[in-house]
C-alpha positions as CSV (number, residue, x, y, z in Angstrom):
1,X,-26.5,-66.9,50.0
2,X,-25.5,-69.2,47.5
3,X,-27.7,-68.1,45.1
4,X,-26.9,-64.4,45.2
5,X,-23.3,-65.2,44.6
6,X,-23.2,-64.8,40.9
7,X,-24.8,-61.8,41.1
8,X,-22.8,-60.1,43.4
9,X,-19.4,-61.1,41.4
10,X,-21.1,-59.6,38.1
11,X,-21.9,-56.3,40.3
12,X,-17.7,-56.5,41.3
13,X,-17.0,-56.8,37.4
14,X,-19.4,-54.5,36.5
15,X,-18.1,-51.5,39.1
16,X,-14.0,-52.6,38.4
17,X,-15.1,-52.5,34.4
18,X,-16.2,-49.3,35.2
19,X,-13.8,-47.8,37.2
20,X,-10.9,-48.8,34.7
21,X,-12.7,-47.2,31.3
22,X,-13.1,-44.2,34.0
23,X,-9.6,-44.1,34.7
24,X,-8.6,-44.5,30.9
25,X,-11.0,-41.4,30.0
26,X,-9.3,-39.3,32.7
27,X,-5.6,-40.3,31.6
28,X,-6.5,-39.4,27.7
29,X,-7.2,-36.5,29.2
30,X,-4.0,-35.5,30.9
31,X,-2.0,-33.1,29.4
32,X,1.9,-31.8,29.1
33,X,2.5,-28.8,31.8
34,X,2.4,-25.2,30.8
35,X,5.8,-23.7,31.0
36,X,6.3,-20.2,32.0
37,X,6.5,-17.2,29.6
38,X,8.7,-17.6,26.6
39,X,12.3,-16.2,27.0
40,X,13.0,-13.4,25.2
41,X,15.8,-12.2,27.5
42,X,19.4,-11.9,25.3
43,X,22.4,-12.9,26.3
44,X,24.2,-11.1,29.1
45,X,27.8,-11.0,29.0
46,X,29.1,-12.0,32.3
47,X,32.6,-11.3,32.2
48,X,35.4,-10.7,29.5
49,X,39.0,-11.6,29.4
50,X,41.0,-8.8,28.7
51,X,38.0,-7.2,30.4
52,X,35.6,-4.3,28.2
53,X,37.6,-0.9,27.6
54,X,40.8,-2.8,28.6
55,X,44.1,-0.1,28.3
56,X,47.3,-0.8,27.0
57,X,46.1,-4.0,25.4
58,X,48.6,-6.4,23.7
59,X,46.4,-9.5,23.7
60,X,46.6,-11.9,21.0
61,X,42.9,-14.0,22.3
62,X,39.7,-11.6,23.3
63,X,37.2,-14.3,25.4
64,X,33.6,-13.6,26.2
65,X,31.3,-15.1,28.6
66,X,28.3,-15.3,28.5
67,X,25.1,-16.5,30.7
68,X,23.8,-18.7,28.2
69,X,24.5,-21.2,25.5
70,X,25.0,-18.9,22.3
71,X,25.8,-19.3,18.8
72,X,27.4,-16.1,16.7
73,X,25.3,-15.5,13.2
74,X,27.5,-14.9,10.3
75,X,30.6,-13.6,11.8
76,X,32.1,-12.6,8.4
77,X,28.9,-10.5,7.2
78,X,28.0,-9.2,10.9
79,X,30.6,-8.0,12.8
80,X,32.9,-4.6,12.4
81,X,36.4,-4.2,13.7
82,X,37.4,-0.4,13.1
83,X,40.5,0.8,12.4
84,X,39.8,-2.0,9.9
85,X,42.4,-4.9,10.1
86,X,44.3,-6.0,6.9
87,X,44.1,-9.8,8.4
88,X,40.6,-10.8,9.1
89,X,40.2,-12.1,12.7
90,X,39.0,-15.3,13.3
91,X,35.7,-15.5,15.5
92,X,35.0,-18.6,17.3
93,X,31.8,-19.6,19.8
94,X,31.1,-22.7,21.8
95,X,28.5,-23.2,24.9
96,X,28.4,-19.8,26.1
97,X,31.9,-18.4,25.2
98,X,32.6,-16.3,22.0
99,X,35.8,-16.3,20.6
100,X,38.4,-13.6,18.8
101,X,41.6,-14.2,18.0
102,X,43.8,-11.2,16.3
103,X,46.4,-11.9,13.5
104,X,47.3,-8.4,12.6
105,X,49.7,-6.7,14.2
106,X,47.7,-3.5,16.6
107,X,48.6,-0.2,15.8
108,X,50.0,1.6,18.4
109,X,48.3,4.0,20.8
110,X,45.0,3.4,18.6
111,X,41.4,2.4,19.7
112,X,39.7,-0.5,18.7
113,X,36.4,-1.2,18.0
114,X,34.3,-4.6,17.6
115,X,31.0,-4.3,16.5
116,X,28.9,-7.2,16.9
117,X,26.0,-5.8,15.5
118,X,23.4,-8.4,15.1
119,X,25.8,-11.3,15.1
120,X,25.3,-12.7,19.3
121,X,22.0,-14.6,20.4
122,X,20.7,-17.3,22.7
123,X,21.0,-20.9,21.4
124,X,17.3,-21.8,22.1
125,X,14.9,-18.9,20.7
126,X,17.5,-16.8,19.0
127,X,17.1,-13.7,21.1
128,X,19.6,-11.2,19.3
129,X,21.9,-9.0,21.4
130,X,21.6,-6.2,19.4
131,X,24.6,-3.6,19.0
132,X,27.0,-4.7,21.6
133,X,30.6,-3.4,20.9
134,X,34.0,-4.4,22.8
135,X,36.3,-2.2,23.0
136,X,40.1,-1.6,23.8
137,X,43.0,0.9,23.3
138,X,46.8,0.0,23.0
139,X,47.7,3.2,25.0
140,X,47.2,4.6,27.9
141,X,43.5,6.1,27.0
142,X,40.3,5.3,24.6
143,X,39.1,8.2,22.2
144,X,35.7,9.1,22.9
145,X,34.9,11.0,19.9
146,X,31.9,10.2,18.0
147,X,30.4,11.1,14.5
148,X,26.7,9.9,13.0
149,X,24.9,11.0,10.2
150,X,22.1,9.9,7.7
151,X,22.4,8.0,4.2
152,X,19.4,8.0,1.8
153,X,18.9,6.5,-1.3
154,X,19.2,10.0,-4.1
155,X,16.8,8.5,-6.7
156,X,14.3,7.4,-4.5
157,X,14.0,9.3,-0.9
158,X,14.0,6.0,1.2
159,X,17.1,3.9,2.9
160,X,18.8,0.8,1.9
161,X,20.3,-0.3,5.3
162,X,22.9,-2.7,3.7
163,X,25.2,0.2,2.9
164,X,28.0,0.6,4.8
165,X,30.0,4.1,6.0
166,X,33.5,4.5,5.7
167,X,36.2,7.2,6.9
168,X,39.9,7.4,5.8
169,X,42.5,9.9,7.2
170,X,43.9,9.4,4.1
171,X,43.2,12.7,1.3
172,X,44.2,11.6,-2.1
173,X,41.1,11.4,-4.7
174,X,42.3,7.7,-4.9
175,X,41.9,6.6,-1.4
176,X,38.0,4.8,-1.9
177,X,39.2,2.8,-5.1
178,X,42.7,1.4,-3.9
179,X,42.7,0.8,-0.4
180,X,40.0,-0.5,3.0
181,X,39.0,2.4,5.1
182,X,40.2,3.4,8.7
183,X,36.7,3.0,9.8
184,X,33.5,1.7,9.5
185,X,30.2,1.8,10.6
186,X,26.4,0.5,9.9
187,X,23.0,1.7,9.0
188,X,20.2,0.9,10.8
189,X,16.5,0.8,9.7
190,X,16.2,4.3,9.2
191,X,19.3,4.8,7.4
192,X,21.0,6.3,10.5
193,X,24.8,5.6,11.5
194,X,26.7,6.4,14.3
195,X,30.7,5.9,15.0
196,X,32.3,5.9,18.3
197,X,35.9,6.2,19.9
198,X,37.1,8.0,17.1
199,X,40.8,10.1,17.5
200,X,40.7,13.8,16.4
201,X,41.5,13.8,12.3
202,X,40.3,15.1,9.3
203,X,38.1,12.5,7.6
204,X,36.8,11.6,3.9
205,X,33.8,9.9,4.4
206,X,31.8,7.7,2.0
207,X,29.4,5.2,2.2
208,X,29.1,1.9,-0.5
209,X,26.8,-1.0,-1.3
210,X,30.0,-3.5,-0.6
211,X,28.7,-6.8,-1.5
212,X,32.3,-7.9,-2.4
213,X,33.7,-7.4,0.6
214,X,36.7,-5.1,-0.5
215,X,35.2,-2.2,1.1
216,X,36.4,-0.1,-2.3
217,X,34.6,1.6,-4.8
218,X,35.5,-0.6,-7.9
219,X,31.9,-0.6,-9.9
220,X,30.0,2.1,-11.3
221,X,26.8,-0.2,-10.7
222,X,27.3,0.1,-6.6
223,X,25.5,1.9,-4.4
224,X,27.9,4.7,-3.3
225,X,28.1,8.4,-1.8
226,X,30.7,10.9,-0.7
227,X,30.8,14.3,0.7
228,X,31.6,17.3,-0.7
229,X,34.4,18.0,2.0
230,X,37.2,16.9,4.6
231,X,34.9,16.5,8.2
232,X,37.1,17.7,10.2
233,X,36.9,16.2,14.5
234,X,38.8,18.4,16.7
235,X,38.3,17.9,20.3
236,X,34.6,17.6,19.6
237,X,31.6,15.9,18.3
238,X,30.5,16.7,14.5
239,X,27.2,17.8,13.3
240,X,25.3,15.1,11.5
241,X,26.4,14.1,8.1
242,X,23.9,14.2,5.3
243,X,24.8,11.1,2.4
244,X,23.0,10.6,-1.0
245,X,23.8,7.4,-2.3
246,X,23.7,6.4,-5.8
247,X,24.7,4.0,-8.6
248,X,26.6,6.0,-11.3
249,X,25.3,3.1,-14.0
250,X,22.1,1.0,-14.0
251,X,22.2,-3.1,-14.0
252,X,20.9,-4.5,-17.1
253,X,18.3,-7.1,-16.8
254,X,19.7,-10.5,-17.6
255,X,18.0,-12.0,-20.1
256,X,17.7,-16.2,-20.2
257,X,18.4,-17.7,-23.0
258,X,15.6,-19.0,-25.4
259,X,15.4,-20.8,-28.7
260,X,14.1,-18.1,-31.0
261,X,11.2,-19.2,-32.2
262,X,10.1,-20.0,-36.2
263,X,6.5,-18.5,-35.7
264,X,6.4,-14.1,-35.0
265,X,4.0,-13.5,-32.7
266,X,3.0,-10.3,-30.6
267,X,0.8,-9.3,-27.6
268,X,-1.0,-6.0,-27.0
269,X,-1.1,-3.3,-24.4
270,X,-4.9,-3.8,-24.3
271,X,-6.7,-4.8,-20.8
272,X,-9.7,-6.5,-21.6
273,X,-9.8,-5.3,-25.0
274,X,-10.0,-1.3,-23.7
275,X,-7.3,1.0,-24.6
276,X,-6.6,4.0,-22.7
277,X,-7.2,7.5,-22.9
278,X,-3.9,8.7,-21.2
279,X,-1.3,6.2,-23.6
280,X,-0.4,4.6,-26.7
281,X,-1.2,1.1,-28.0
282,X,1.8,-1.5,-28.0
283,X,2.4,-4.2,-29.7
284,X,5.3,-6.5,-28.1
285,X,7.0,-9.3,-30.6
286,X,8.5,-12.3,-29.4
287,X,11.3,-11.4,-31.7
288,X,13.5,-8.8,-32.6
289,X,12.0,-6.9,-35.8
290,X,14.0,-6.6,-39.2
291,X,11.1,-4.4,-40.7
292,X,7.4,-3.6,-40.4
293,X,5.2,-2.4,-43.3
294,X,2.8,0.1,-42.0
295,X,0.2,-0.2,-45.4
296,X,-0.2,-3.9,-43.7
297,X,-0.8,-2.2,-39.6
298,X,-4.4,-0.5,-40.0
299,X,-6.4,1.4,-37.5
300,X,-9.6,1.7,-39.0
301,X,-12.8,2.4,-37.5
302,X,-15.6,0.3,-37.1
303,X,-16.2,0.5,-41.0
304,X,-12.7,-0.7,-41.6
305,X,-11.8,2.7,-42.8
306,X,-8.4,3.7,-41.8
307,X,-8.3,6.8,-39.8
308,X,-5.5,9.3,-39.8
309,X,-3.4,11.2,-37.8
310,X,-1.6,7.6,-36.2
311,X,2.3,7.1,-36.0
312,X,4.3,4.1,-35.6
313,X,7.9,3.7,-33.8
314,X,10.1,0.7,-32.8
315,X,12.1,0.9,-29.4
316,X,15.7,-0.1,-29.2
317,X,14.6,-3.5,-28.4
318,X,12.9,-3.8,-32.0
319,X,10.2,-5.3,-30.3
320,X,8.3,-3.2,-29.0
321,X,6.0,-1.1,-31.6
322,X,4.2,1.7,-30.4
323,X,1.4,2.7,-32.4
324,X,0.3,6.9,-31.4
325,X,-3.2,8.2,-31.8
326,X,-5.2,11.2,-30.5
327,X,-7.9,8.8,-28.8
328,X,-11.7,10.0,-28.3
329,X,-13.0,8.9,-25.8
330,X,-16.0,5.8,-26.2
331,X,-14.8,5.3,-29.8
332,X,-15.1,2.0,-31.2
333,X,-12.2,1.0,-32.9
334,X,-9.9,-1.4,-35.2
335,X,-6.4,-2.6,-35.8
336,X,-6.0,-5.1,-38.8
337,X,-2.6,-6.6,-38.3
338,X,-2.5,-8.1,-42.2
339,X,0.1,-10.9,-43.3
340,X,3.3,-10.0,-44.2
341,X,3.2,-6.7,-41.3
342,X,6.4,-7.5,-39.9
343,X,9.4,-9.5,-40.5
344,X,12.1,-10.5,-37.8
345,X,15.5,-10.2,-37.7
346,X,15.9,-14.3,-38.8
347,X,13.8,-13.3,-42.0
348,X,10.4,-14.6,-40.2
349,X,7.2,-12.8,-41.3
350,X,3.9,-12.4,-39.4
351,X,1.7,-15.0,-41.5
352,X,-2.0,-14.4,-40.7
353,X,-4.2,-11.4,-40.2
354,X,-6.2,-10.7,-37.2
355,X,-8.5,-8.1,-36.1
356,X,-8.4,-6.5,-32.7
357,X,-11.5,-4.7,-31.6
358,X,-10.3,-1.9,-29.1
359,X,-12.7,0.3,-27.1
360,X,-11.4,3.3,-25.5
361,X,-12.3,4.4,-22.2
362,X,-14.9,7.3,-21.0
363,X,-13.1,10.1,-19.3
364,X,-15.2,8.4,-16.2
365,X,-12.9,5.9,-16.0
366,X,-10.6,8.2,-14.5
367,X,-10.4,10.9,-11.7
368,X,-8.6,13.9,-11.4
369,X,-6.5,15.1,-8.5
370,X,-5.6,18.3,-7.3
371,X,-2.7,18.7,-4.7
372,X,-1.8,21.8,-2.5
373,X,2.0,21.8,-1.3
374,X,3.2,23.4,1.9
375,X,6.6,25.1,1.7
376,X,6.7,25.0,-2.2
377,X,9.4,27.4,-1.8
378,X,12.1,24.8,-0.4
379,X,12.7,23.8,-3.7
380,X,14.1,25.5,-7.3
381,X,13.5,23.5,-10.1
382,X,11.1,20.5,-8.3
383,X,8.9,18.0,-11.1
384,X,6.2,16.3,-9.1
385,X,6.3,12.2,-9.9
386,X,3.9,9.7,-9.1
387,X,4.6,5.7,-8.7
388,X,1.7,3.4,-9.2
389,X,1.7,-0.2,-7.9
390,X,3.3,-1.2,-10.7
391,X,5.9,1.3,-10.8
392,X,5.3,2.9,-13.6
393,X,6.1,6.1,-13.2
394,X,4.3,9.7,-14.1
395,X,6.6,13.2,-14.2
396,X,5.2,16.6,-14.4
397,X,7.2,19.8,-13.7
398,X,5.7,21.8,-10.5
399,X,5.2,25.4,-11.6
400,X,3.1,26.5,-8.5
401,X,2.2,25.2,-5.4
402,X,-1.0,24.0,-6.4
403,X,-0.9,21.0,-8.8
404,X,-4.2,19.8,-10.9
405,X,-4.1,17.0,-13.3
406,X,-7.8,16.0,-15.1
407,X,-7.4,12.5,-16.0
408,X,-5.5,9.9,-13.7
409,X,-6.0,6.4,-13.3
410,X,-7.6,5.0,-10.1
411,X,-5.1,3.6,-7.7
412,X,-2.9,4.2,-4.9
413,X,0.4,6.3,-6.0
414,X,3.7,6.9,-4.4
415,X,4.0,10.8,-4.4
416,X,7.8,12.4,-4.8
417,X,9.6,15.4,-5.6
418,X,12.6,15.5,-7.8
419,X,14.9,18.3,-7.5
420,X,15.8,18.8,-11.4
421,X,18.7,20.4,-11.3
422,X,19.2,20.2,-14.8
423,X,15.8,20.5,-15.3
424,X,15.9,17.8,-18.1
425,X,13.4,16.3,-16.4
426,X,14.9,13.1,-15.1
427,X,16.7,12.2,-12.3
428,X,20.3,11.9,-13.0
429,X,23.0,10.4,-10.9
430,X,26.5,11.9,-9.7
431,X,29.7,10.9,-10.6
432,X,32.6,11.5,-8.1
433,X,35.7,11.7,-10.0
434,X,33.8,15.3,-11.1
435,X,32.9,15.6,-7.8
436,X,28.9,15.9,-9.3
437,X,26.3,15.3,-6.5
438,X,23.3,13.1,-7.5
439,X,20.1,14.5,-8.0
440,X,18.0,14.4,-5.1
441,X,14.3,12.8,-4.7
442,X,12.1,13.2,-1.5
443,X,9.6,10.6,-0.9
444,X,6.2,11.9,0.7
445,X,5.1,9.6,3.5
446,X,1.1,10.4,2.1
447,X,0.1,8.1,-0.5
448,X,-2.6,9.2,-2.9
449,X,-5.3,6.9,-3.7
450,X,-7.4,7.9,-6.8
451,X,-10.7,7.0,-7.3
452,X,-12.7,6.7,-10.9
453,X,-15.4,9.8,-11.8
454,X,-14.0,11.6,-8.6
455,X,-12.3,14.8,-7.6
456,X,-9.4,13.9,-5.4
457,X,-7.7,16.6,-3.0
458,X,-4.9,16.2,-0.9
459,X,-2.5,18.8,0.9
460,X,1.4,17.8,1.6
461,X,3.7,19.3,3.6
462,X,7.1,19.7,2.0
């Protein structure tokens, strides 16, 4: 027995050896529990202190409870308290318990509204609890009218959901530029808004782009629209209310500040060295032109003899030059920019000469398009304009309700209708203090996609 000894302790080894590695496999192998289905529950308030819809209300402190730890988003920017307060409240959270406390003194027999909009959700995944509103009335009952509506965007057809609506009971002119509305109320995503609890009045109602905070018209660039009349809410509901929303002035791009430099240099409109059929050339300076001396700017043909029949002009930038011809199609062509061409406004003169080949494109390189409109009718003086991806955009004035165009380039376009009042062919904004309406655009929800050497159809429903 002796002898087998060592053998049988290197067979224990061997099987323990074993058996450990075995058991250090399985625990690499253990992982973390799956948890249940992520939570995506809001809060729910539990109770309220004074309670929801609360009646003769002289409360200084609103509490809310709620079933869940919270946090409250941007207070400030999120939530609404109509009639609007001229002291701010203060709103407070901690745990689950949201916080209001009033400093203005409440109006009397008056409802009140606080709009929460997005501002409420759960600590832990941040589910929002969208819309909710508290409510109370310092007399005996809460008004129950309501009024909603529609703002769109006049130039463009779609919504910017940032604005803000606005009523005042108050009828002078003046009203939107001196003093903060009775009420307010949001957009959502489709530009809708909707006010509740509201007393029987008569009502001016605007809506503004109020990134100041002021809730006042105070700057021609803002967003802003009014109605042509008083709404009037007497012991019932309104019909929807239609906005158009405009800025009066455009912002102008800011500009950084550069060095200006010694050397006048210029790019070209060209895209791989093709010019179109459908525009000009241009020639964009990295400074501001003084002059340009069109005996030294040559379009010539492949011969280097100057053809005939081009014009120059210089945009109110001075640098931009635009250089007009009556292009044929597949020509071979030349510009000889010469020393000396132009001079900027610092006295720096274009010192070298190049020569840009140019070939112009084959009326293959485009498509044509044809479009049939439905209820053509709707409209008096409507111009047809298409947006390309990079915005540039293409006007033509619909005489019938069948619209060709030949030569288009390929791409997906934005379609829209301008109602030209003016028929100057532009859109035009209003201007309130003439009471002017803006001109209105309305975006089609069909995009047209344009391919090269191809007839392309499409039929739109006005």
């Amino acid at each position: 027995m002796r002898k087998h000894r060592p053998l049988a302790l290197y067979l224990l080894f061997l099987t323990a050896g074993v058996l450990v590695s075995a058991i250090q496999f399985n625990c690499g192998q253990i992982a973390m529990p799956v948890g249940g289905p992520k939570d995506s529950i809001p809060p729910v308030l539990t109770s309220a202190s004074p309670q929801n819809n609360s009646l003769e209300f002289n409360s200084r402190r609103i509490t809310l409870n709620f079933n869940e730890y919270i946090e409250l988003d941007n207070a400030f920017k999120n939530v609404l308290v109509s009639p609007v307060p001229r002291k701010t409240p203060v709103f407070d959270y901690k745990l689950r318990t949201v916080t209001v406390r009033l400093f203005d003194t409440l109006l009397p027999n008056t409802t009140y509204t606080i709009q929460f909009g997005k501002a409420i959700k759960d600590l832990n995944e941040g589910n929002v609890l969208k819309d909710f509103v508290y409510t109370f009335s310092t007399g005996k009952y809460i008004d129950s009218l309501t009024l909603g509506g529609r703002v769109m965007l006049a130039e463009t057809g779609t919504v910017d959901s940032t604005l803000v609506v606005m009523l005042y009971n108050v009828h002078t002119d003046s009203a939107v530029y001196k003093q903060k509305p009775k009420y307010i109320a949001r957009l959502d995503g489709k530009g809708n808004f909707h006010f509740r609890n509201l007393p029987p009045d008569n009502y001016q109602i605007f809506a503004l782009k109020d990134e100041s905070g002021q809730l006042m018209y105070n700057n021609p660039l803002q967003l802003f629209a009014f109605s042509d009349s008083l709404v009037a809410l007497k012991g019932q509901d309104h019909a929807p209310v239609n906005l158009f929303a405009y800025s009066e002035e455009k912002p102008q791009p800011k500009v950084a500040a550069q060095k200006t430099e010694p050397e006048l240099k210029y790019a070209t409109s060209l895209v791989s060295g093709r010019q179109d059929l459908l525009t000009p050339l241009v020639l964009t300076f990295n400074n501001p032109l003084q002059s340009f001396d069109s005996t030294k700017l040559l379009l010539t043909d492949t011969s280097y003899i100057p053809v005939r029949g081009v014009g120059y002009s210089l945009d109110s930038t001075q640098k931009k030059l635009t250089l007009t011809y009556p292009w044929k199609e597949g020509s071979q062509l030349q510009l000889l920019v010469l020393d000396g061409a132009a001079t900027d406004t610092l006295g720096a003169k274009y010192k070298k000469s190049d020569t840009l080949k140019l070939a112009v494109k084959n009326e293959s390189d485009y498509g044509s398009v044809k479009l049939n409109f439905k209820n053509f009718d709707k409209f008096s003086h409507p111009v047809l304009q298409l947006l390309n991806d990079q915005n540039t955009m293409q006007s033509f004035p619909l005489k019938s309700a069948v619209f060709e165009l030949r030569l288009i380039n390929p791409g997906t376009y934005t379609i829209q209708i301008l109602e030209d009042s003016n028929e100057n062919g532009v859109w035009d904004p209003g201007k309130y203090e003439a009471r002017k309406q803006p001109e209105r655009v309305q975006r089609i929800t069909q995009k047209l996609s344009v391919r090269a050497n191809w007839d392309n159809e499409l039929d739109i429903e006005l």
